[in-house]
C-alpha positions in Angstrom: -30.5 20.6 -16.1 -28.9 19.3 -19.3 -26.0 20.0 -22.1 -27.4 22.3 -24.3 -24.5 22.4 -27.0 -20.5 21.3 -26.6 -18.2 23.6 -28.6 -14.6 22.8 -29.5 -12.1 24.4 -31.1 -7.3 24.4 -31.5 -5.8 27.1 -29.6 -1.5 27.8 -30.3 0.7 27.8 -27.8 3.9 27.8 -30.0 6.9 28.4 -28.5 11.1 29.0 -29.7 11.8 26.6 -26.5 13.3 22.7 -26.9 13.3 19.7 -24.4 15.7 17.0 -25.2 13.2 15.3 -27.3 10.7 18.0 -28.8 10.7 21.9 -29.7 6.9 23.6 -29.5 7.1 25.4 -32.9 4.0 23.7 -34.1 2.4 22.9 -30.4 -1.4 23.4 -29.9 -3.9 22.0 -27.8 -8.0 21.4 -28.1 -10.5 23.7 -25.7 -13.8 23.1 -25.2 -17.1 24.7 -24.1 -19.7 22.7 -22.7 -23.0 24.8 -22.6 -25.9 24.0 -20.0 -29.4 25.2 -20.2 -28.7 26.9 -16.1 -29.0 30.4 -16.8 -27.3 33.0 -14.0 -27.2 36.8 -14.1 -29.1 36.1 -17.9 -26.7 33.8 -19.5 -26.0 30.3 -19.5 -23.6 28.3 -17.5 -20.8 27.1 -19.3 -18.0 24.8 -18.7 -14.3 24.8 -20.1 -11.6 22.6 -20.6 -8.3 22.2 -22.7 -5.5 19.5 -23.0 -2.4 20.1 -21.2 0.9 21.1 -22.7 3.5 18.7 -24.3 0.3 16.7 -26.4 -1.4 18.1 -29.6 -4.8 18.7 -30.1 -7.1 15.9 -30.3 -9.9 17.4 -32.4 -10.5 14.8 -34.9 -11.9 12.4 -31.8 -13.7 15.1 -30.0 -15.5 15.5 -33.3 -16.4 12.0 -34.2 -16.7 10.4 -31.2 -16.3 11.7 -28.1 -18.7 14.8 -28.3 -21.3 13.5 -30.0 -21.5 10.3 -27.5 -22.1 12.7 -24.7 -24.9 15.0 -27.1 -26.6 11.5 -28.1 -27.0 10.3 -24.4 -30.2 10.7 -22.4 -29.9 13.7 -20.2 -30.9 12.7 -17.4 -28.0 9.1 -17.8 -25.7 12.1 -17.4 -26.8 14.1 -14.0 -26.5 13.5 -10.5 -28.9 11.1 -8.6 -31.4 13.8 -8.1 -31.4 15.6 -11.1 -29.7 18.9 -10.0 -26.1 18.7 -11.7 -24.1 17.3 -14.2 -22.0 14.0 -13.4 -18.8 13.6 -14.6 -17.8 10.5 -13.8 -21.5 9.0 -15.6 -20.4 11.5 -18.4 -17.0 10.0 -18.9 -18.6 6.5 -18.8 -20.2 7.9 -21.7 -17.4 9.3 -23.8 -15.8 5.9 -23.0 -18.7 3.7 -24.9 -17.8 0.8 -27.2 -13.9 2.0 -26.9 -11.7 -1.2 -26.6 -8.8 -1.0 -23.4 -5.2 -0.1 -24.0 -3.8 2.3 -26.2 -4.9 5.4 -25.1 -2.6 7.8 -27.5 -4.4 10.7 -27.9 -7.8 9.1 -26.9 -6.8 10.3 -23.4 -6.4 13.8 -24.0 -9.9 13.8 -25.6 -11.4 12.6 -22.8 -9.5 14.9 -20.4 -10.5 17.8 -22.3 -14.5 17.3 -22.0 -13.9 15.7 -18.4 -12.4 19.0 -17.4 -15.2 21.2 -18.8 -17.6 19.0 -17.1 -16.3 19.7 -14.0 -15.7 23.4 -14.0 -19.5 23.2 -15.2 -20.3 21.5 -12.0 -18.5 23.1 -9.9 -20.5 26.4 -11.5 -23.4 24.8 -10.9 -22.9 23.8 -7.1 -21.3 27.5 -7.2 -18.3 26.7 -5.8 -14.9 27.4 -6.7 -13.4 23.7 -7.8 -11.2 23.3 -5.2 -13.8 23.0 -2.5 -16.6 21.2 -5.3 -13.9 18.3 -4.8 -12.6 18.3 -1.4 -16.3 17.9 -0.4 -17.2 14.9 -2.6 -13.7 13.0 -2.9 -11.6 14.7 0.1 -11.8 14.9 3.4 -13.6 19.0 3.2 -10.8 20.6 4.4 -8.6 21.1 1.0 -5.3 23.1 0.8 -6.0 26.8 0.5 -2.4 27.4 -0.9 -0.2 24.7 -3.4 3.1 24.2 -3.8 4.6 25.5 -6.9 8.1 25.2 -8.4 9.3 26.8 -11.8 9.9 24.6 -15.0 12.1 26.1 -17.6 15.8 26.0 -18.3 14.9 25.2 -21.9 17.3 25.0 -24.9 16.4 27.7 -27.4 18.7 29.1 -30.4 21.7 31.3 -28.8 20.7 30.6 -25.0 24.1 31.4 -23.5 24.7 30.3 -19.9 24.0 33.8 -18.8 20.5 33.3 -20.4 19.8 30.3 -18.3 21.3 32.1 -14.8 19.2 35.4 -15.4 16.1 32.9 -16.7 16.1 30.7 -12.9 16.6 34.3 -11.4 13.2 35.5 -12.7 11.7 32.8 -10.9 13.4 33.0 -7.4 12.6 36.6 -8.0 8.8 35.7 -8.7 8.5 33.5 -5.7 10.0 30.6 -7.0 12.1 29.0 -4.1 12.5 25.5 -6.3 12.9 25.8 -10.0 13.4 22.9 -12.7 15.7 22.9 -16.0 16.1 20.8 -19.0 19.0 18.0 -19.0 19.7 15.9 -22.0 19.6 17.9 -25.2 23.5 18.3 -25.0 26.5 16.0 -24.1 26.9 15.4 -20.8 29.4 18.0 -20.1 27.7 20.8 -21.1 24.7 19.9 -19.6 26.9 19.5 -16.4 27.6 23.3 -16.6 24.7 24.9 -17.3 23.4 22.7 -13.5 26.5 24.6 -12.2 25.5 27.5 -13.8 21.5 27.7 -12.5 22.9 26.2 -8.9 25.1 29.4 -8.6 22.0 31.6 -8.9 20.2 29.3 -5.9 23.4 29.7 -3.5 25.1 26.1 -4.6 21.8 24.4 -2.7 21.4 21.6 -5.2 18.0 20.8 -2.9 16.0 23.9 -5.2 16.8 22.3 -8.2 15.3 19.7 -10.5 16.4 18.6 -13.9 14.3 17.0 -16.2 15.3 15.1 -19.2 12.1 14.3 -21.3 12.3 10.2 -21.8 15.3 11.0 -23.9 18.3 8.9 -22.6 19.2 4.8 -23.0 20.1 3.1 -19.7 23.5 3.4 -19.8 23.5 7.1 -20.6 20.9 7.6 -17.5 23.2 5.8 -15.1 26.0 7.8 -16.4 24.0 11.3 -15.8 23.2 9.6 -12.9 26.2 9.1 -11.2 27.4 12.4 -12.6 24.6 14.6 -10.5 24.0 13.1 -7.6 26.5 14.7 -5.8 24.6 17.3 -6.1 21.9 16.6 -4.3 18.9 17.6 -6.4 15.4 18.0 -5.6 14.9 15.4 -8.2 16.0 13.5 -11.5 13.1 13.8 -13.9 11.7 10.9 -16.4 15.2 9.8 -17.4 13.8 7.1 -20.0 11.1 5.9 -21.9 8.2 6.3 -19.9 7.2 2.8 -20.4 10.3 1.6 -19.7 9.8 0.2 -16.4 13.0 -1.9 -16.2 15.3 1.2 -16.7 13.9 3.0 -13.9 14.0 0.2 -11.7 17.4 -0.3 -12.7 18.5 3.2 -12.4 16.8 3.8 -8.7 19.0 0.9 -7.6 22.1 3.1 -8.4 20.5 6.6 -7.4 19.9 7.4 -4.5 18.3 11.1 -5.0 15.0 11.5 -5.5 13.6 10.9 -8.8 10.1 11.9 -11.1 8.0 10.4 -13.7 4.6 9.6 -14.6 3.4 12.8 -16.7 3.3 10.8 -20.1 1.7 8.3 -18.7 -2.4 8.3 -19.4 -4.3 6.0 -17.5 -5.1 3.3 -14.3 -3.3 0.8 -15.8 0.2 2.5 -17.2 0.3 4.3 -13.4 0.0 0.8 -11.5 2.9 -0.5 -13.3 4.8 2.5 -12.6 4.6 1.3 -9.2 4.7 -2.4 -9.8 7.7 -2.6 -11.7 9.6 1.1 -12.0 11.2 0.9 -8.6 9.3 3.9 -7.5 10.5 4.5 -3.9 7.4 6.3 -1.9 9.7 7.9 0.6 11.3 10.3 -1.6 10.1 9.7 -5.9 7.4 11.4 -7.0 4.6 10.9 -9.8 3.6 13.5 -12.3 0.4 12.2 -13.5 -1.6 14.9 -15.5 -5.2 14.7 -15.0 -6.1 16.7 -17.7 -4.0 14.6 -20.4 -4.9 11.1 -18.3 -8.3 10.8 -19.2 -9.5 13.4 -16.5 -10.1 13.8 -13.1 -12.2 10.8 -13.0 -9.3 8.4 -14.0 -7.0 10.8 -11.6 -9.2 9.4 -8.8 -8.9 5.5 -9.4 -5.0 6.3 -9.6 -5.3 8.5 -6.2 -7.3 5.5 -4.7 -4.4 3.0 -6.3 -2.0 5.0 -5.2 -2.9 4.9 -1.6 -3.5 0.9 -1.5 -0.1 0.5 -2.7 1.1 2.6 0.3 1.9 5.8 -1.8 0.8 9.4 0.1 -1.0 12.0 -2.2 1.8 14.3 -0.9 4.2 12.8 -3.5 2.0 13.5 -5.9 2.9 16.6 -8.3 1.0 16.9 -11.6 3.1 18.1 -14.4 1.2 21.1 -16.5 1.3 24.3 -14.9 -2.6 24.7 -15.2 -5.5 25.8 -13.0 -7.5 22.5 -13.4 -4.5 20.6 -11.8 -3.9 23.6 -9.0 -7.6 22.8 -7.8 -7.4 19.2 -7.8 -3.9 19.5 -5.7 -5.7 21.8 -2.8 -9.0 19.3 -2.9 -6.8 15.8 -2.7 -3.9 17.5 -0.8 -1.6 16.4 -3.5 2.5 17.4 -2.9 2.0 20.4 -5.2 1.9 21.7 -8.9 3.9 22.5 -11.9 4.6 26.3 -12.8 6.0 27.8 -16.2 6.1 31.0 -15.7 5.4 33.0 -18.9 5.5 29.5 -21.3 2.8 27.9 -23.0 0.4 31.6 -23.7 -2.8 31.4 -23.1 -3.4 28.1 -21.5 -0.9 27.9 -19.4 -0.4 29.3 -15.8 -3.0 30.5 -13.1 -5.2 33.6 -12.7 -4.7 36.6 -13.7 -2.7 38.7 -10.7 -1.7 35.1 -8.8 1.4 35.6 -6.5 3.8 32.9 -6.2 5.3 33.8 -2.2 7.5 30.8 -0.7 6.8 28.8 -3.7 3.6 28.5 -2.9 0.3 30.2 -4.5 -3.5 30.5 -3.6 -6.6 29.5 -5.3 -9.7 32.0 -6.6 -13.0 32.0 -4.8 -14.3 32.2 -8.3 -17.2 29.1 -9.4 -15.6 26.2 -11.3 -11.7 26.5 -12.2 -11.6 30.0 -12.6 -11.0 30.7 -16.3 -12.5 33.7 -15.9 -9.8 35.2 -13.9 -7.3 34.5 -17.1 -8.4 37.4 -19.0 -7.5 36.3 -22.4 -7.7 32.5 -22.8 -11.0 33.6 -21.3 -11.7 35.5 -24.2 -10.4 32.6 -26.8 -12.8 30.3 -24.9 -16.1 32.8 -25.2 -15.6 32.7 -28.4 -16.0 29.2 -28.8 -19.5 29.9 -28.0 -20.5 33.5 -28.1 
């Protein structure tokens, strides 16, 4: 077989919401569509990726570099040993020709995006649904058939009142939701200190199925001040704090807090994620690290930091990607990751799993469909068939 064409193209997913750094009125993110010359049921086999939320498109690199790496390369440099599927991980060797190391920026999310198309391709290919593709070849075969979910919101938006944010965390313990998350930061302290009270009276005061997340936004002495000022509450766990590079105040900061604590989602490759756990303090009996494949130069990266991970003595069970996506949902099932993100109804159409998924327990199943299951998302399906169609 062989890559036929590769398609990309921006999708919006705009929102009124804020974090305490960033609002998502101009947010949009790159898809892809990587056509094969495999023809089922009289059309071809196509694979599909996109970037996660919370990064921009990257279509400027997918154009110039990235894309047309992969369309100059030999076929057969790019397939499996004997010929009968594509390879991501020779693929993204590829897309990752004559590029110097460090400073991934948005180089990353290129390379995610193509590295997930490749592997809902083969995973189309092998005809299995992704979750089981990778369990077979980099688990153990016997992959999650449910995930643990929790719902992210408790964004700032213009005229959210308290009452917003308690009916807001309702929907979700309504929808299944039995954790949910919330934004800290983007207020003074006091404030932010009664809207927790506010979303913890909605969860029966247990402060255990509740995370608050404040987006890299605070200095060390503001994150030791938050921090003393929540842990009595016993969260499920205190989200990127600081910088995300900024090693020393996390080390620092998990000195004085006790409660568990979460970072990693912005950062983008091997490197960045061993020095989370070199030098950030990252306690592997309770922290947790939100590497996103899809924004972290793919699921091949994802598997030299899972393989990292585990010689420094980390479990994949406090593993928890941030992005709410179905490429992320499949890889947590195959490596038996801790779980996934949720937003219920943000980041349209990208976000989210398939069509008709039901969140029970805070937990929520996988299609049998080939690949990742776009498909089953009825209209980011259609955005993406366009692409190509």
């Amino acid at each position: 077989m062989k890559i036929v064409s590769i398609h990309e193209g921006v999708v919006p997913i705009s929102s009124s919401i804020r974090n305490a750094w960033i609002d998502f009125s101009a947010m949009d993110c790159s898809i892809v569509a990587v056509v094969s010359d495999v023809i089922r049921d009289g059309r071809p086999v196509v694979g599909y990726g996109f970037n996660s939320n919370g990064r921009y498109s990257a279509g400027e690199i997918l154009r110039r570099r990235v894309i047309p790496r992969l369309l100059a390369a030999p076929p057969s440099s790019l397939l499996t040993d004997d010929g009968t599927n594509i390879d991501p991980a020779k693929a993204w060797d590829v897309m990752m020709r004559n590029e110097k190391p460090g400073g991934h920026g948005e180089r990353s999310v290129a390379v995610g995006v193509v590295d997930m198309a490749l592997f809902d391709l083969a995973a189309k290919i092998a005809e299995q649904p992704l979750y089981r593709f990778l369990s077979d070849r980099y688990g153990d075969g016997d992959p999650d058939t449910s995930v643990f979910v929790y719902g992210a919101g408790g964004y700032y938006a213009p005229g959210k009142t308290l009452r917003d944010l308690q009916e807001e965390m309702k929907r979700f313990v309504d929808a299944g939701y039995d954790v949910v998350k919330m934004k800290i930061g983007g207020a003074p302290l006091k404030e932010d200190l009664e809207r927790i009270e506010a979303a913890l009276s909605v969860l029966g005061g247990d402060g255990s199925r509740l995370a608050v997340d404040v987006n890299g936004r605070f200095d060390l002495r503001t994150a030791l001040e938050y921090g003393e000022a929540i842990e009595p509450y016993g969260l499920f766990w205190y989200e990127e704090p600081g910088d995300p590079l900024d090693f020393g105040l996390h080390a620092t900061l998990s000195e004085h807090y006790a409660g568990p604590m979460a970072t990693g989602e912005n950062l983008f490759s091997l490197p960045d994620a061993r020095n989370l756990i070199r030098y950030a303090g990252m306690r592997p009996d309770r922290d947790t690290v939100q590497i996103d494949p899809a924004l972290s130069y793919g699921l091949v990266e994802y598997l030299r930091i899972q393989d990292m991970l585990k010689r420094h003595g980390w479990s994949s069970r406090r593993c928890v990607p941030h992005g709410g996506h179905q490429f992320s949902l499949h890889i947590a099932a195959a490596l038996k990751l801790g779980g996934n993100e949720s937003y219920p109804g943000e980041f349209y159409p990208t976000g989210g799993f398939a069509d008709g998924a039901v969140v029970e327990n805070s937990r929520v199943g996988l299609t049998e469909i080939p690949g990742i299951g776009f498909e089953a998302k009825a209209a980011f399906y259609r955005v993406l068939r366009d692409l190509h169609d």
